[in-house]
C-alpha positions in Angstrom: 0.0 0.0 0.0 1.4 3.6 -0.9 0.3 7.1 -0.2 0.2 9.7 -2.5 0.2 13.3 -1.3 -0.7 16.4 -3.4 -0.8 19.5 -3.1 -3.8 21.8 -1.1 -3.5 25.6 -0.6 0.4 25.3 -1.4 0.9 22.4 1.4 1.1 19.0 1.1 -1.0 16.6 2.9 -2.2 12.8 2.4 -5.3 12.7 0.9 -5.4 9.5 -1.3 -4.1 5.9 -0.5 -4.0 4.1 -3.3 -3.9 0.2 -3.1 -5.0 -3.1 -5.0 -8.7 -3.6 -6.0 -10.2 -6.4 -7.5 -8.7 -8.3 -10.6 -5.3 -6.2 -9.8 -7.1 -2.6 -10.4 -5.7 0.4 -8.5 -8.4 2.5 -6.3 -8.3 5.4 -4.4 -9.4 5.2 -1.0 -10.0 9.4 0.7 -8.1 9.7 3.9 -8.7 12.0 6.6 -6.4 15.1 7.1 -5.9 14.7 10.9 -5.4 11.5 12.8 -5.7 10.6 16.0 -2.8 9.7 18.1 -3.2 6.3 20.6 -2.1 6.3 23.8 -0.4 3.4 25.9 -2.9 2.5 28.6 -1.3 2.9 32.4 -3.1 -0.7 33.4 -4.7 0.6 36.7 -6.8 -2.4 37.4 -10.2 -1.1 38.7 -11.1 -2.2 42.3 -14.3 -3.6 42.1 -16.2 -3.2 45.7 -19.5 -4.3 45.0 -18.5 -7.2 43.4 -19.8 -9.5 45.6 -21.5 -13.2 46.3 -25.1 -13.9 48.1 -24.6 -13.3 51.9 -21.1 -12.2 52.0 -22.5 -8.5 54.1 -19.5 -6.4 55.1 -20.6 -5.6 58.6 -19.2 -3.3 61.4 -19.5 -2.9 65.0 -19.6 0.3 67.7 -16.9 -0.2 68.4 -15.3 -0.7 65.4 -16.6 2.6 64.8 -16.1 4.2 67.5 -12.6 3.6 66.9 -12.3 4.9 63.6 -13.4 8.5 64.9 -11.3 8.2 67.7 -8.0 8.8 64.9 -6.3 11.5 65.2 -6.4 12.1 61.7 -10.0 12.9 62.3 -9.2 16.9 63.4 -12.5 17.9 63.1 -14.1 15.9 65.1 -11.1 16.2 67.6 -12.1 19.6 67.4 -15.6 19.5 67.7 -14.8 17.9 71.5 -12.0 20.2 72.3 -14.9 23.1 71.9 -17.3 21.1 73.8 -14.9 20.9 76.9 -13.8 24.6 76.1 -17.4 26.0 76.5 -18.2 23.8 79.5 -15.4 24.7 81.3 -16.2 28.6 80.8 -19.5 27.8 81.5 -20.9 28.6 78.2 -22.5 25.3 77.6 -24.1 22.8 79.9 -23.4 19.4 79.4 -25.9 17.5 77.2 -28.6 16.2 78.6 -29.7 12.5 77.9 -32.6 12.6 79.4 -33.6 15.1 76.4 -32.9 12.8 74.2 -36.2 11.9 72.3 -38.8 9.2 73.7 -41.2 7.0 72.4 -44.7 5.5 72.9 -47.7 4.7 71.7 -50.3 7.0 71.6 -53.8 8.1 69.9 -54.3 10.4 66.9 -57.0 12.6 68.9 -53.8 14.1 71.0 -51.8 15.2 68.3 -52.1 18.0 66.9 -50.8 18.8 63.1 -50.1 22.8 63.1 -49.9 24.2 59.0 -47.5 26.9 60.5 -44.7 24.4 61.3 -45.0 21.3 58.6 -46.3 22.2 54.8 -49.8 22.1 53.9 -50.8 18.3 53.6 -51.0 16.6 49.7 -53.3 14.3 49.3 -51.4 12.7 46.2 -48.3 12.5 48.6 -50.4 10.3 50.7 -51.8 8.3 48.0 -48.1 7.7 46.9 -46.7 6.2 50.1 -50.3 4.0 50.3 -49.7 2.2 46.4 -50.3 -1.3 47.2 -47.7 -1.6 44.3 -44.7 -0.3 46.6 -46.2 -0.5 50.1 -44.2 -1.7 52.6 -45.2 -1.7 56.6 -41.5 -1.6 57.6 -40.6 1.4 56.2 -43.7 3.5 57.5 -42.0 6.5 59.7 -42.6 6.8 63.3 -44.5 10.3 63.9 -42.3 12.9 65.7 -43.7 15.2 67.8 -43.4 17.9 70.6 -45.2 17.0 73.8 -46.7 20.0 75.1 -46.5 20.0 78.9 -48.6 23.1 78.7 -51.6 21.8 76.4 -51.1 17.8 76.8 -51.0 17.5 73.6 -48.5 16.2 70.8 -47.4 18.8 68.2 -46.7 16.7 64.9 -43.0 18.1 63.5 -42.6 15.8 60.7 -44.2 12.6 59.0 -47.8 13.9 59.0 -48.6 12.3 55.8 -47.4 9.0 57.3 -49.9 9.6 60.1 -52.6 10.9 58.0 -52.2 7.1 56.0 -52.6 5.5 58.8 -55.6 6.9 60.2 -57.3 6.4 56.7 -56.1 2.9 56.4 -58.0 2.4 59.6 -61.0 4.3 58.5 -61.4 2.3 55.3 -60.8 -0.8 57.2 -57.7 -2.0 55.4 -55.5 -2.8 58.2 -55.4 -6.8 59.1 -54.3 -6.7 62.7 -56.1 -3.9 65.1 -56.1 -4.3 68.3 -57.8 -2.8 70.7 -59.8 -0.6 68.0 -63.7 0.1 68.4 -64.0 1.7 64.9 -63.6 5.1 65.8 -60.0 6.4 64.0 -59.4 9.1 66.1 -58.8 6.3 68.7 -56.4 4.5 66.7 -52.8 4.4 68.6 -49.8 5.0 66.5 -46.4 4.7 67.3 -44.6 8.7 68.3 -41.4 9.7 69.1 -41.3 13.0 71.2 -39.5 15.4 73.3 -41.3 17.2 76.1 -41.1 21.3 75.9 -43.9 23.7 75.1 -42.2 26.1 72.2 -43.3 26.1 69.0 -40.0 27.4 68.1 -38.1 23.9 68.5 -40.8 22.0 67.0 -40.1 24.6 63.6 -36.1 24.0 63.9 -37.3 20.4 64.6 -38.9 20.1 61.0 -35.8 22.2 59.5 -33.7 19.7 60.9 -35.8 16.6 59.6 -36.2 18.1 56.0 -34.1 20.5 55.2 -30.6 19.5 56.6 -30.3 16.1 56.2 -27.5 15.3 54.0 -28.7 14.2 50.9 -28.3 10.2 49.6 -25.3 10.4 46.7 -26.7 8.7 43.4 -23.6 6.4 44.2 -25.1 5.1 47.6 -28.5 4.4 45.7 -26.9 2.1 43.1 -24.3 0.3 45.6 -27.7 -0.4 47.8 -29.6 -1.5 44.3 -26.9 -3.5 43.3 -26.2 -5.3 47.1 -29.6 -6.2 47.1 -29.6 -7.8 43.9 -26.1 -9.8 44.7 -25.9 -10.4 48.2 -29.2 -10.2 49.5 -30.7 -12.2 46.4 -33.8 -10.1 45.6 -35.3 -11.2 42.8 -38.7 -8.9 43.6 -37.0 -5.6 42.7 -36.9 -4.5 39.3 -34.3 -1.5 39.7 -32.2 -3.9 41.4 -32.0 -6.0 38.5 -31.1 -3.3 36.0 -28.8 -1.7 38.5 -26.7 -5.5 38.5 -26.8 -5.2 35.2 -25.2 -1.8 34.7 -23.0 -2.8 37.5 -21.4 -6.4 35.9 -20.8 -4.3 32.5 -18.7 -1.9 34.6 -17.3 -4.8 35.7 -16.5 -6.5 32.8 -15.3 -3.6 30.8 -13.0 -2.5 33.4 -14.4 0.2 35.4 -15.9 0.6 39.0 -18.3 3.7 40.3 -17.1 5.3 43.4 -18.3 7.9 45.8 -17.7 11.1 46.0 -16.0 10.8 49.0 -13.8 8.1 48.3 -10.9 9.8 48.3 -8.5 6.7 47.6 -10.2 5.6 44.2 -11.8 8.5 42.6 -8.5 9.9 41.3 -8.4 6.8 39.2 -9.1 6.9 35.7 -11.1 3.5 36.0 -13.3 5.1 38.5 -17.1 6.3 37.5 -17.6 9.5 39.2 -20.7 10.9 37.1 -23.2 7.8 38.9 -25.9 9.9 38.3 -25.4 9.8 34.3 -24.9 6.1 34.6 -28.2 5.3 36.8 -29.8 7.2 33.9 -28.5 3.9 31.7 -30.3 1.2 33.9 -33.1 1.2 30.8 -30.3 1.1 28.3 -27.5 -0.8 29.2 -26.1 -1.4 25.3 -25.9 2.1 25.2 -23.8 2.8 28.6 -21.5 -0.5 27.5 -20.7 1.6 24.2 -19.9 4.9 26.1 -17.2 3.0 28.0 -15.8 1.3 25.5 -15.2 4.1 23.2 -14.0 6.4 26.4 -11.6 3.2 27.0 -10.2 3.1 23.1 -9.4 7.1 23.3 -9.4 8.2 26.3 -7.8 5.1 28.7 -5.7 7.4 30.8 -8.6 10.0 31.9 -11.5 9.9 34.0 -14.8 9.2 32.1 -16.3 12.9 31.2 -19.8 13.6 31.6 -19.2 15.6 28.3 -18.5 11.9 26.9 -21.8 10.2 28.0 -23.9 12.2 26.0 -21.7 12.7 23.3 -21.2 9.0 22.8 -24.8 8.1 23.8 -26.1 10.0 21.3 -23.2 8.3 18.4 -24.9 5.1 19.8 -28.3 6.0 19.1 -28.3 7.4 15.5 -25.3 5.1 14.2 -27.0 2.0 15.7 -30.6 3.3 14.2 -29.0 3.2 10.6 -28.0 -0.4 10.9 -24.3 0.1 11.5 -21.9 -2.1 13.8 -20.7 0.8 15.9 -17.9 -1.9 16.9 -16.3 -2.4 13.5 -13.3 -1.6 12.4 -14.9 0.0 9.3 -17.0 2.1 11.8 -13.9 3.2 14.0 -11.6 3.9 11.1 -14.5 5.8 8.8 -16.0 7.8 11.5 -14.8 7.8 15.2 -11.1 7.7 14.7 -11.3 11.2 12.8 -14.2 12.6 15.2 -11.8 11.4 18.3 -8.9 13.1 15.8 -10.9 16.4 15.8 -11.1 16.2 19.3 -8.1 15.8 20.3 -6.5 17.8 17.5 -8.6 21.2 18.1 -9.3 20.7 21.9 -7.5 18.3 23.6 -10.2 16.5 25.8 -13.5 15.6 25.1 -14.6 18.1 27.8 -13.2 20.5 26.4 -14.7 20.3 23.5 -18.0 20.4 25.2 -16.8 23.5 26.6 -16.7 24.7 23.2 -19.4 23.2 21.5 -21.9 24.8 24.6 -20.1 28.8 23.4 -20.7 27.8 19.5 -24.3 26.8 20.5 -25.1 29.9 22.4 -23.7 32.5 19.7 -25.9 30.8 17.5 -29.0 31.0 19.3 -28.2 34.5 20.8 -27.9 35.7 16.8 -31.3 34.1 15.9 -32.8 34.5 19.0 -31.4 38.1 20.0 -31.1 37.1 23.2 -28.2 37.2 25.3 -25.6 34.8 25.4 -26.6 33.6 28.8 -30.4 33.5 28.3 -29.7 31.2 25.4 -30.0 27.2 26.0 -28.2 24.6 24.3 -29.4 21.0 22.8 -29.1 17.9 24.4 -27.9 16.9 21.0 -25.7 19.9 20.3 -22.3 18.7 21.0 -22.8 15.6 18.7 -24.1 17.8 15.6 -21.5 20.1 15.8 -19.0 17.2 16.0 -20.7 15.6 13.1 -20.4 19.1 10.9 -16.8 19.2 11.7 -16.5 16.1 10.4 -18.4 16.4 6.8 -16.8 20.1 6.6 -13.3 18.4 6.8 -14.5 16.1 4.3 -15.8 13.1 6.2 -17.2 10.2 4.0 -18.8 8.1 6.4 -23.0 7.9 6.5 -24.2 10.5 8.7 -27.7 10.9 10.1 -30.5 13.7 9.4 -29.4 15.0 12.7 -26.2 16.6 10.7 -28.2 19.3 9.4 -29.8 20.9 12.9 -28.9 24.1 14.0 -28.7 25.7 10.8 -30.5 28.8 10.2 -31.7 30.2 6.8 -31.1 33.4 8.3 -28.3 33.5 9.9 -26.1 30.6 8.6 -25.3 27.3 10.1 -23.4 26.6 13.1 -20.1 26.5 11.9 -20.3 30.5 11.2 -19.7 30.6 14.8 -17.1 28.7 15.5 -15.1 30.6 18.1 -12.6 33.1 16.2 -10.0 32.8 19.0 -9.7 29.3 17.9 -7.0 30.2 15.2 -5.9 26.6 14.4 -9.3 25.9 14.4 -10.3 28.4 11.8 -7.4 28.2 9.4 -7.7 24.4 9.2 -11.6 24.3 8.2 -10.1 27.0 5.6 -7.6 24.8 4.5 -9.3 21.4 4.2 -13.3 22.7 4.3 -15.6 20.7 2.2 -18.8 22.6 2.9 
């Protein structure tokens, strides 16, 4: 096989190879002007944590616990006790007081009181939602929390009134299987409270801060590590998003990455690990489609994290290539189309986020000169970064099959998208001068 260069705008560059066709014929076979340049992988072997067997539980005890927040390497909470001691001592706090610590019992719903100017205004679809006999589950129903007031003798509801609410009408429509000492009347109906004697409305309204607004939020990682647990080691069979979730979680596996936390501060440096979860969970329905996002990050990208630029980017390659019929795994696929869209990439912008970067800047100028908006009033497409990928492509005379989707974001008005490619991206703009086929 030989290459043949000629000449374009006074430089040379390959644009032909010209090898053996059938019965001994010469053809000419168009090669791209920029080509991508490999990279050695580093062979970090993912650690896969929730790769586990049915019944192997990774348990801990107070102690062990205890002990970990005893190391000194701990400083804040070190600190947190030093400034416990500190304010005692100078008599600026007492100590705490365990006998303020909440209490429970059972008791009946005509003594508590639900007041609208501490908990939100009650939604009956809220309450129809946590009663679906689809996803009902006893266990899980909260425990009402409440104020006594030594004053009034009653109980001030703080938080899980809709739980309570449920309850009461469960008893009322006669669906519960085991009442016991229940004469029909649902006001009568005992349900389990956990309280706190005092009679000021203002702890009961820091009480329902506390319960709903600063609890720290479940991570999209801990959701799929408990999906994927239950699946795997507890055996659940019943629970359909812990199915998909094994699913997602054996092709990380088997392609050779592992999602972490965000606070796993050992692993998420790696490029093996998965730090965007969220984008991943939002792959339980498509699995084929997350498996192909890897893969591709993995041929071009092996010694950086996965970019959430890349998930939609190659999501979206997945969807159209794979709706025209094409093996987005072939070699002809690679070599014809994401070889020199990878080569453009990393070319023109070094990393795939950076090219999202750019592509959202192209997008907006676009939209702000149809629109006449502003720059930053102007959204982008889900789609965006892809099109304007694929228009590189075909401008520097791509030959591959490209889908309809090639020819959004083009205005009659005001040009197509490529009239506002950024101008400060000299090597950018001289090269689509030089080699530009549209």
């Amino acid at each position: 096989m030989a290459t043949k260069t000629i000449p374009v705008n006074s430089k040379k560059i390959p644009a032909f190879v010209v090898s053996n066709g059938k019965k001994g014929k010469k053809r000419k076979s168009w090669v791209f002007p920029f080509q991508f340049e490999f990279v050695t992988p580093t062979g970090q072997q993912a650690i896969h944590a929730l790769k586990r067997k049915k019944g192997e539980y990774n348990s801990a005890t107070v102690a062990d616990r205890l002990k970990q927040l005893q190391n000194p390497k701990n400083t804040k909470w070190h600190n947190t006790v030093a400034k416990w001691k500190e304010d005692i001592a100078n008599g600026h706090k007492s100590r705490p007081s365990r006998k303020l610590r909440v209490k429970f019992d059972y008791v009946k719903v005509k003594d508590i009181v639900i007041d609208d100017d501490i908990q939100r205004d009650m939604d009956p679809d809220w309450v129809a939602t946590i009663g679906n006999p689809a996803e009902f589950e006893e266990e899980f129903m909260s425990t009402i929390y409440c104020m006594y007031d030594t004053k009034t003798k009653k109980y001030i509801s703080i938080n899980a009134q809709h739980t309570l609410v449920l309850e009461t009408a469960f008893a009322a429509n006669d669906l519960w299987d085991d009442l016991e000492n229940y004469e029909g009347d649902p006001m009568e109906l005992e349900v389990p409270v956990t309280y706190f004697p005092s009679s000021s409305r203002s702890k009961c309204r820091k009480g329902f801060q506390i319960f709903n607004g600063r609890q720290k939020p479940i991570e999209p990682y801990v959701k799929h590590k408990m999906l994927v647990l239950a699946y795997r080691v507890d055996d659940d069979r019943k629970d359909k998003e812990a199915k998909k979730a094994h699913v997602i979680q054996t092709i990380n596996e088997e392609e050779g990455f592992e999602p972490v936390s965000k606070d796993n501060k050992a692993h998420k440096k790696y490029s093996w690990a998965i730090t965007c979860v969220d984008e991943m969970m939002k792959h339980y329905d498509r699995p084929e489609r997350w498996r192909f996002v890897l893969r591709t990050h993995k041929r071009y990208w092996p010694n950086l994290q996965l970019d959430t630029a890349e998930v939609d980017l190659y999501g979206f390659i997945y969807d159209y290539f794979t709706e025209l019929k094409y093996d987005v795994y072939s070699d002809e696929f690679n070599e014809g189309f994401l070889d020199p869209c990878m080569a453009i990439i990393w070319k023109f912008f070094t990393t795939p986020g950076d090219f999202k970067l750019d592509s959202t800047g192209v997008q907006k100028r676009f939209y702000s000169t149809k629109t006449g908006l502003p720059e930053d009033k102007c959204d982008t497409d889900n789609n965006g970064s892809v099109v304007y990928l694929m228009k590189l492509y075909k401008h520097f005379g791509g030959k591959h099959e490209l889908p309809l989707y090639v020819n959004n974001l083009d205005d009659p008005q005001h040009g197509d998208l490529l009239k506002f490619v950024d101008k400060e991206r000299s090597n950018l703009i001289e090269a689509m001068k030089e080699y530009g086929n549209s």
